[in-house]
C-alpha positions, 0 to 999 in steps of 0.5 A: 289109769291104764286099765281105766283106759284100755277099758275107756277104748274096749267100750268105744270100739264096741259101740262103734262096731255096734253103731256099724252093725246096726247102720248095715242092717239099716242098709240091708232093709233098705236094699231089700225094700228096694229089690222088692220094689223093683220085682213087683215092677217086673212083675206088672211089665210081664203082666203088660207084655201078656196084655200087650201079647193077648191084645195085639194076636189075640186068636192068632198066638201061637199054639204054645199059648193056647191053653194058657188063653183057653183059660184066660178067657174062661176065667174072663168069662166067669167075671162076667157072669159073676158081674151080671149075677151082681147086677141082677141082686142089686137090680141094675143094668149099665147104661148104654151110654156111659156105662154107669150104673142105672137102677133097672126101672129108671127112665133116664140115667142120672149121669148122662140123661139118656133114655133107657130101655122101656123095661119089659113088662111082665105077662099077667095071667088071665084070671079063671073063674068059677063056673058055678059061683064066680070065684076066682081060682088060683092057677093049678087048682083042680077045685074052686076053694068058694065053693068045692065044685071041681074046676 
């Protein structure tokens, strides 16, 4: 009955060992998930102070980040622009307002009420006809297309 056991035992501590290794990498995952956790923390405090940074010097920072600001504000004006292009396919402009969005030929904005901007209307050209018979010519052409005498 010895051997049965000693083998009784060598199973028992080998599970035991196995239970240990499997709880520590457990634990191992957890920190790992906790550590990251807390980098992306820093991470959106740096972002904040460079916020903070940018807002409160402005054009006055320091020469060492002027370049670094250069770029900033390139990149922040390609959003805009990048906005402004959505805008226009989508055939809306914000309301002065509550700056929701408003299709561009609404009167009124449907979240505040507010009267928008009469929108511009566009130049008609003035019609040319032809001299000879009276039919109207389409811009740029040099012969009446009625009746083929030159314009």
């Amino acid at each position: 009955m010895g051997f049965l056991d000693n083998m009784g035992k060598t199973i028992s501590d080998a599970s035991q060992g196995a239970l240990k290794k499997g709880k520590d990498m457990a634990d191992v995952a957890k920190f790992n998930s906790l550590i990251n956790d807390e980098e992306k923390k820093i991470t959106g405090i740096y972002e904040q102070i460079g916020k903070k940074y940018v807002e409160v010097l402005g054009e006055s920072a320091d020469e060492n980040f002027k370049e670094l600001l250069d770029l900033l504000k390139a990149s922040q004006d390609k959003v805009e622009e990048y906005r402004n292009n959505v805008k226009e396919l989508k055939g809306v402009s914000n309301c002065p307002t509550c700056g929701a969005e408003v299709a561009n030929n609404a009167l009124f904005c449907a979240v505040c009420g507010t009267k928008m901007a009469e929108p511009a209307a566009e130049p008609v050209a003035a019609e040319v006809h032809c001299a000879d018979c009276g039919a109207v010519i389409a811009p740029g052409s040099k012969f009446c297309t009625s009746c083929g005498k030159p314009v």
